[in-house]
C-alpha positions in Angstrom: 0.0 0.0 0.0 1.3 3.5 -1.2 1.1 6.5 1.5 -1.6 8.8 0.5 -0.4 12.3 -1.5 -1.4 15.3 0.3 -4.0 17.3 -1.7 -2.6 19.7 -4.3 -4.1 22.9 -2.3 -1.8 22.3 0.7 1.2 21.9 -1.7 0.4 25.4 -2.7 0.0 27.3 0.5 3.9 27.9 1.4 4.1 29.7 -1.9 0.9 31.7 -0.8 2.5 32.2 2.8 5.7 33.9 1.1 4.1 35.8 -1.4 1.9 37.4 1.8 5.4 37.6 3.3 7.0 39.5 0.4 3.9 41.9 0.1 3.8 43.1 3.6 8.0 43.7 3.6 8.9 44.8 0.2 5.8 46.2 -1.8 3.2 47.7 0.8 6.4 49.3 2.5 7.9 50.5 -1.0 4.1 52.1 -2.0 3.4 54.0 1.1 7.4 55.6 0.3 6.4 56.6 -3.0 2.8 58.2 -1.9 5.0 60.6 1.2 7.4 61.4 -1.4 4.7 62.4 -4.3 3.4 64.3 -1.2 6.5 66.0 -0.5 6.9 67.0 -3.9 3.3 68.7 -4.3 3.5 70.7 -0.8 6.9 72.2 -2.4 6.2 76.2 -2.2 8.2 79.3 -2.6 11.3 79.9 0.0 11.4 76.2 0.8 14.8 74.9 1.3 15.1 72.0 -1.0 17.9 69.5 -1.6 18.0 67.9 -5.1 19.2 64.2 -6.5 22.2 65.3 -7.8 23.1 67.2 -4.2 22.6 70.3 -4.9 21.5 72.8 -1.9 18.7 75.4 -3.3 15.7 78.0 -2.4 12.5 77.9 -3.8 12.0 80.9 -6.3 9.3 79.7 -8.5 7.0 76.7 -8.6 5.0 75.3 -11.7 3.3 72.1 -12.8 6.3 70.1 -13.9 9.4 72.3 -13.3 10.7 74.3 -9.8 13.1 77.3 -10.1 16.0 76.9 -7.5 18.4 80.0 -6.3 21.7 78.4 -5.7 23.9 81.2 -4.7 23.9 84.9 -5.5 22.4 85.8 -9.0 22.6 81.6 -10.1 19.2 80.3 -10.8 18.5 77.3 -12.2 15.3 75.1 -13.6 14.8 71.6 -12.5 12.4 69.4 -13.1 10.1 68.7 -9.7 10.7 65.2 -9.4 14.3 65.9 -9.1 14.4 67.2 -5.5 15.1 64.6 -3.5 13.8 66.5 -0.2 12.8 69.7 1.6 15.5 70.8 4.5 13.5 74.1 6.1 9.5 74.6 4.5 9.2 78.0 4.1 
């Protein structure tokens, strides 16, 4: 006499249990990032300190849809795109 095969559903459920596993420590974690940072980046007003991705330290001159105006020392300005600050140091 053969021993009896579990059924196919239980075969399946420690590939359930780490797919729950892997959406509670890498996605869910990784989604509510993204939704603080797309936050961040539409509270962005004039005189906030920004930094951006490539480092750069910067004030807040002017703000539109898709692009921010940055004064990064005496009479430099410069236009970067919004999605390129990476965070705000001092809100106005």
């Amino acid at each position: 006499m053969q021993p009896q095969q579990p059924p196919a559903l239980f075969q399946f459920v420690p590939l359930v249990l780490v797919m729950v596993i892997f959406y509670f420590m890498l996605i869910r974690p990784q989604k509510k990032q993204e939704e603080e940072r797309k936050n961040m980046l539409n509270k962005i007003k004039k005189n906030d300190e920004v930094v951006t991705t490539g480092g750069m330290y910067g004030v807040v001159l002017n703000v539109k849809d898709k692009t921010v105006t940055l004064r990064i020392d005496d009479n430099v300005k410069v236009e970067i795109d919004r999605s390129a600050i990476s965070r705000v140091e001092k809100a106005a």
